[in-house]
KOLKOL-389037 format. One record per residue (C-alpha): residue in one letter; residue number from 1; x, y, z. Coordinates in Angstrom, 3 decimals. Each point is the difference from the previous one (the first is absolute). Layout:
<sites>
<"a"; NUM; <X; Y; Z>>;
...
</sites>
This chain:
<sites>
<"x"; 1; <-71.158; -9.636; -143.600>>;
<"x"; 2; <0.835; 3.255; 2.169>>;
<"x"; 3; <-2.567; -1.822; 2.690>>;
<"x"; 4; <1.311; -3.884; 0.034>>;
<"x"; 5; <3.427; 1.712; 0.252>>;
<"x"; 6; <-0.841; 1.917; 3.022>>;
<"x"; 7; <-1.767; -2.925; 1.598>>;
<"x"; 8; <2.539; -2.405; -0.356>>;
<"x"; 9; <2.681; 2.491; 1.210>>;
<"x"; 10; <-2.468; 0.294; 3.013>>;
<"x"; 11; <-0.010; -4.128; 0.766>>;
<"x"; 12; <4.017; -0.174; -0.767>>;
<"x"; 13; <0.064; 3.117; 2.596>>;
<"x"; 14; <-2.105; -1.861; 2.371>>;
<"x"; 15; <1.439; -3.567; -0.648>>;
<"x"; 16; <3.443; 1.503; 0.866>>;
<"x"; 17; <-1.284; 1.242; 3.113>>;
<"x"; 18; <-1.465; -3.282; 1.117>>;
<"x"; 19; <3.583; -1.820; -0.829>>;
<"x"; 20; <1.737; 2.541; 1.826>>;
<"x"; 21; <-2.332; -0.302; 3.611>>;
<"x"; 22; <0.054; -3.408; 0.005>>;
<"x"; 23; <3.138; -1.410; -1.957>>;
<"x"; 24; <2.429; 1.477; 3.257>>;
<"x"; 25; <2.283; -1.761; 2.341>>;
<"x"; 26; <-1.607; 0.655; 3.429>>;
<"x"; 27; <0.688; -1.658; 3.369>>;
<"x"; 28; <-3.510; -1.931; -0.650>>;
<"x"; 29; <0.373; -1.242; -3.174>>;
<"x"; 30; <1.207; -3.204; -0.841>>;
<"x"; 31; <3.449; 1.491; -1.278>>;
<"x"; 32; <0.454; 1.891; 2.963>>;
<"x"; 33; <-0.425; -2.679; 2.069>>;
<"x"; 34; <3.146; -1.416; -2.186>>;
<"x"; 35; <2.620; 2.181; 1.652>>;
<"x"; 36; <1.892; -0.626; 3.225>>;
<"x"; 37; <-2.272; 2.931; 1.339>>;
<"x"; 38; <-2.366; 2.555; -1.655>>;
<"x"; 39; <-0.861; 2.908; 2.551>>;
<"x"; 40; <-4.081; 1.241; 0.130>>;
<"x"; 41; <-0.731; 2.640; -1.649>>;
<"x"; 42; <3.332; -0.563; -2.929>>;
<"x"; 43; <-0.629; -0.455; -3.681>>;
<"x"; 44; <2.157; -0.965; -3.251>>;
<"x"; 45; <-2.174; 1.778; -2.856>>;
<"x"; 46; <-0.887; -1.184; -2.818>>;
<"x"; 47; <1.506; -0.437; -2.760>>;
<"x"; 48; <3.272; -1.288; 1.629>>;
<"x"; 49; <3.138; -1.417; -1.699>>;
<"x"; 50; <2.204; -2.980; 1.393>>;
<"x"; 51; <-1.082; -0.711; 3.347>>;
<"x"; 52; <1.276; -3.628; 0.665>>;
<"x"; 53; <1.170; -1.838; 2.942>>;
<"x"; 54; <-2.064; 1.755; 2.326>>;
<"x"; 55; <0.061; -2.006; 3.148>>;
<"x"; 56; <3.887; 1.829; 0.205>>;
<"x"; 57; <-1.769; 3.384; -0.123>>;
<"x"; 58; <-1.724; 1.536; 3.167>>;
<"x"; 59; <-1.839; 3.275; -0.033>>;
<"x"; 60; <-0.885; 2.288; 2.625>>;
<"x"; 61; <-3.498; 1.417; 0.663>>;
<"x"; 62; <-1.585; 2.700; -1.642>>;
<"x"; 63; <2.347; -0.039; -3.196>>;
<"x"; 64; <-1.080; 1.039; -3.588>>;
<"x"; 65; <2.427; -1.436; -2.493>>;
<"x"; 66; <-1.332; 1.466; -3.606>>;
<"x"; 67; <-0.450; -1.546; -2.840>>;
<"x"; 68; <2.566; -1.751; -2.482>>;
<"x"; 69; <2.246; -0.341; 2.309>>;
<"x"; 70; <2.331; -3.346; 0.277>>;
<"x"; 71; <0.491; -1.623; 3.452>>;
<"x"; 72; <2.091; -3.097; 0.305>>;
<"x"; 73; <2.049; -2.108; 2.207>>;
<"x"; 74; <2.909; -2.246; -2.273>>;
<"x"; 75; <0.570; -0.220; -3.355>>;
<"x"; 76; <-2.649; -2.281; -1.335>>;
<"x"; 77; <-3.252; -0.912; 1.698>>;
<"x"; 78; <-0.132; -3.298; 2.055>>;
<"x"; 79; <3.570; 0.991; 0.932>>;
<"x"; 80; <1.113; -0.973; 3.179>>;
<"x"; 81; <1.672; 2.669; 2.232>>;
<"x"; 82; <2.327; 0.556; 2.308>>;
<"x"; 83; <-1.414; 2.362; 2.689>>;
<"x"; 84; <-3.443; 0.542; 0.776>>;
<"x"; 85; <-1.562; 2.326; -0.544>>;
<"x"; 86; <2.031; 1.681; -2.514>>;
<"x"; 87; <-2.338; 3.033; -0.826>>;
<"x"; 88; <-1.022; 1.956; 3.247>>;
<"x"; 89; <-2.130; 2.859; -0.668>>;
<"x"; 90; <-1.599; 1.874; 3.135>>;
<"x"; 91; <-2.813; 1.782; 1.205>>;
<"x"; 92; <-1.796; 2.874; -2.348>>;
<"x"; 93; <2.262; 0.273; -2.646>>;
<"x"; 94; <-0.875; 0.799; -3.848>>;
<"x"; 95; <1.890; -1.602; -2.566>>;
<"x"; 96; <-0.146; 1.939; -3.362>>;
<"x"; 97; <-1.637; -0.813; -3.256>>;
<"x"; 98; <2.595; -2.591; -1.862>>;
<"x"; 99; <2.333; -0.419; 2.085>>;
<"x"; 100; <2.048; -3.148; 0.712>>;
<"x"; 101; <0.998; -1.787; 3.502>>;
<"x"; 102; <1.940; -2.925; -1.246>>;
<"x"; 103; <1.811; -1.660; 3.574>>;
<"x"; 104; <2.370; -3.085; 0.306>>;
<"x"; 105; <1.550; 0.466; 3.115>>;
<"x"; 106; <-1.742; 2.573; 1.757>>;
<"x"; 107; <-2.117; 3.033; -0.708>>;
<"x"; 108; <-0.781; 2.197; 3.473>>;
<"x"; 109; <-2.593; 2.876; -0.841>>;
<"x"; 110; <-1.087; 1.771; 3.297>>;
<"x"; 111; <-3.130; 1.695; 1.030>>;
<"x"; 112; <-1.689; 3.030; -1.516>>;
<"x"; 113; <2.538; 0.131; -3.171>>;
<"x"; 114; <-1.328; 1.037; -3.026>>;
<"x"; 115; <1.088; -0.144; -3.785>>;
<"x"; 116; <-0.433; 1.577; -3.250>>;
<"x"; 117; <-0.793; -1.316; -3.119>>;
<"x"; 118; <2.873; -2.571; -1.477>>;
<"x"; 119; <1.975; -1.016; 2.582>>;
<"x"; 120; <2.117; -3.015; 0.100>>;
<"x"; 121; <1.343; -1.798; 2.994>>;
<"x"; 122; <2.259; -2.536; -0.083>>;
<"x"; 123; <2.434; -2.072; 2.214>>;
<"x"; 124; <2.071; -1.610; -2.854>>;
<"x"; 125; <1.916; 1.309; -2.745>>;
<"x"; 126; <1.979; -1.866; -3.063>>;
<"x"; 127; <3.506; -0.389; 0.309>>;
<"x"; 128; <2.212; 0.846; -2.738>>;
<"x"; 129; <3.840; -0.314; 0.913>>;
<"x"; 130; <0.365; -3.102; -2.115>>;
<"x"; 131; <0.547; 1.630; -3.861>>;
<"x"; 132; <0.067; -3.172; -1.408>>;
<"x"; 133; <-3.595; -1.130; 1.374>>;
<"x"; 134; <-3.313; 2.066; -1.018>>;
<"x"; 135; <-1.177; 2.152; 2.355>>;
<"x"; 136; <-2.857; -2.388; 0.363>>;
<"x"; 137; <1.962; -3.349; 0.794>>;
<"x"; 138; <1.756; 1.741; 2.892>>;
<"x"; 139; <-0.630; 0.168; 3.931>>;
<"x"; 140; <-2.537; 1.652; 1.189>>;
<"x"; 141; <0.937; 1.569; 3.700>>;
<"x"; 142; <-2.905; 0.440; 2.562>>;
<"x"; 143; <-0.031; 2.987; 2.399>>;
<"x"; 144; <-2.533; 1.099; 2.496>>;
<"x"; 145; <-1.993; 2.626; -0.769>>;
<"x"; 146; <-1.675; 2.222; 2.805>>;
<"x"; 147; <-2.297; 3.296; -0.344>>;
<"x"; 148; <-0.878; 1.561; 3.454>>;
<"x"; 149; <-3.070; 1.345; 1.107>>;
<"x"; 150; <-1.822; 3.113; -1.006>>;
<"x"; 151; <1.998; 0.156; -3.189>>;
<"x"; 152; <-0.974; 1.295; -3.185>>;
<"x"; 153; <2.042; -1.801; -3.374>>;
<"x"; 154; <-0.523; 2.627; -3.181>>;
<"x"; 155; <-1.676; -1.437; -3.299>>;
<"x"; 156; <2.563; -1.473; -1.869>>;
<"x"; 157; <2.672; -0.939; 2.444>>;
<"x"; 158; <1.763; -3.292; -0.096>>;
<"x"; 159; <0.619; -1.821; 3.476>>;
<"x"; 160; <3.144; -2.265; -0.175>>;
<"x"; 161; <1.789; -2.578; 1.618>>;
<"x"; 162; <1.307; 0.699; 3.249>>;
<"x"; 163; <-1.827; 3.382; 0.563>>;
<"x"; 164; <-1.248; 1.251; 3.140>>;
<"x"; 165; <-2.352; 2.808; 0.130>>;
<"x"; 166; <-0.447; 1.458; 3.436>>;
<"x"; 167; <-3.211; 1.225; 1.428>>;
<"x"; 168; <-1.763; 3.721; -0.900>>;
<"x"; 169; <2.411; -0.328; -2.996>>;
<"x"; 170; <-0.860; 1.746; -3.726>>;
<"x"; 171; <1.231; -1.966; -2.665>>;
<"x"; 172; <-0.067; 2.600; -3.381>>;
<"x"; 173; <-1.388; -1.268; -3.240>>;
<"x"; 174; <1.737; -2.033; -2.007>>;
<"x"; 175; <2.813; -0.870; 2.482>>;
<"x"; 176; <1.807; -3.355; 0.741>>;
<"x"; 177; <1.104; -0.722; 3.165>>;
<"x"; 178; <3.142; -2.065; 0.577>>;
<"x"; 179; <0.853; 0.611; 3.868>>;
<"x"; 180; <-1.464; 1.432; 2.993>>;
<"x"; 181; <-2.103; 2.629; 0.252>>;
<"x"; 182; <-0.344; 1.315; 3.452>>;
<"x"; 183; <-2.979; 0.949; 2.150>>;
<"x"; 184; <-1.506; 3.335; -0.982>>;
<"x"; 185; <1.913; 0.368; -3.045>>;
<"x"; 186; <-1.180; 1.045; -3.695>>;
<"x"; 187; <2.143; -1.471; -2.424>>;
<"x"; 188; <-0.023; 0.402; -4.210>>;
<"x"; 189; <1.828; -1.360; -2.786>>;
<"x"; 190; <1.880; -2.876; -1.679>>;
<"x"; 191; <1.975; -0.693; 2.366>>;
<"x"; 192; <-2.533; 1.563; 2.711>>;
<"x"; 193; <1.538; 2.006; 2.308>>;
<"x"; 194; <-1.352; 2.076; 2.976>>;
<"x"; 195; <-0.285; 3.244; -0.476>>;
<"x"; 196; <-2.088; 1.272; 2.741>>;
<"x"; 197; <-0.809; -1.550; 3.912>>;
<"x"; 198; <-1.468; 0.864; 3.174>>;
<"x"; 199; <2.409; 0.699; 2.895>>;
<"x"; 200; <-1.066; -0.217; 3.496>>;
<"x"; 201; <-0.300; 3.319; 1.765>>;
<"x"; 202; <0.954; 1.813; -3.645>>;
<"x"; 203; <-2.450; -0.904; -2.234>>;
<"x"; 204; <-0.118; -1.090; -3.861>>;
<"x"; 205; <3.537; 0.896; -1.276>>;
<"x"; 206; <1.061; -0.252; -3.709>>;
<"x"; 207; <3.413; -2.100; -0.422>>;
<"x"; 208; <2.753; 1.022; -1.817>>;
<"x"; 209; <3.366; -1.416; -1.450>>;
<"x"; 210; <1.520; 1.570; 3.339>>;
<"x"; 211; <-2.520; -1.682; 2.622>>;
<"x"; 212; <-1.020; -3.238; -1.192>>;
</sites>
């Protein structure tokens, strides 16, 4: 029994490994070829959540995006949207194990920015003013979202609405972002806020209350 154990844990091992090298979303695949653009050299690993609507989503070259990770453009697939594309991700950038990038109106992700594990990126948000009306049934309000090059977004961090993340910039784990976030800034929390950013002809200072 010990034996036929070991041997079929050898074929699943093996049979996951096949799935994995071949079951990706490549620039010459036939889903790939799906998108508006699919740069040589990218890949969405597999196994990967939601990714619908994909001739709205255009991806640099050189870009890893891991696995179980959702990518979408609109609510439902087949949807028909407004701009286009409405998910831009640039050159060389690594999206982290599941993670979500879920655009309506527009998504910009620059060159060479990088992401933990869990990150979620969204340009729309439920609206809630209406307490008569579940949360659900209300509004939901579309903001751009932007993420400059070189950046680096912490596992964990949630990307709203309206944000817009400079270049060079450190987002901490587990943040949200709201607002702006400008160049060659690190910023943490819920709200995030910058506490640190490079100064020409100083250096890196660290912000307080008294010089933000």
């Amino acid at each position: 029994m010990k034996m036929k154990s070991r041997i079929l844990e050898f074929v699943a091992a093996r049979l996951d490994g096949f799935i994995t090298r071949n079951m990706h979303i490549g620039a010459s695949t036939s889903r790939g070829a799906s998108f508006h653009s699919f740069g040589a050299g990218s890949i969405v690993m597999y196994p990967f959540a939601n990714v619908y609507n994909e001739s709205y989503i255009k991806i640099g070259e050189g870009t890893i995006i891991g696995p179980n990770v959702s990518l979408a453009a609109g609510m439902v697939p087949g949807q028909i949207c407004l701009t286009n594309p409405v998910v831009v991700i640039g050159d060389r950038c690594l999206i982290g194990r599941d993670s979500g990038i879920v655009g309506h109106l527009e998504i910009t992700i620059g060159n060479d920015v990088w992401t933990g594990h869990r990150v979620y990126i969204t340009d729309q948000n439920h609206g809630y003013e209406d307490i008569e009306r579940p949360i659900s049934a209300q509004t939901q309000p579309e903001k751009p979202v932007r993420i400059g090059d070189g950046s680096w977004i912490g596992t964990g961090s949630v990307i709203l609405p309206g944000a817009n993340i400079g270049r060079h910039c450190t987002i901490g784990a587990n943040s949200v972002v709201t607002g702006t976030i400008p160049d060659y800034s690190v910023a943490v929390g819920a709200p995030a806020r910058v506490i640190k950013r490079y100064v020409e002809g100083s250096g890196w200072e660290m912000i307080t209350p008294t010089n933000r």
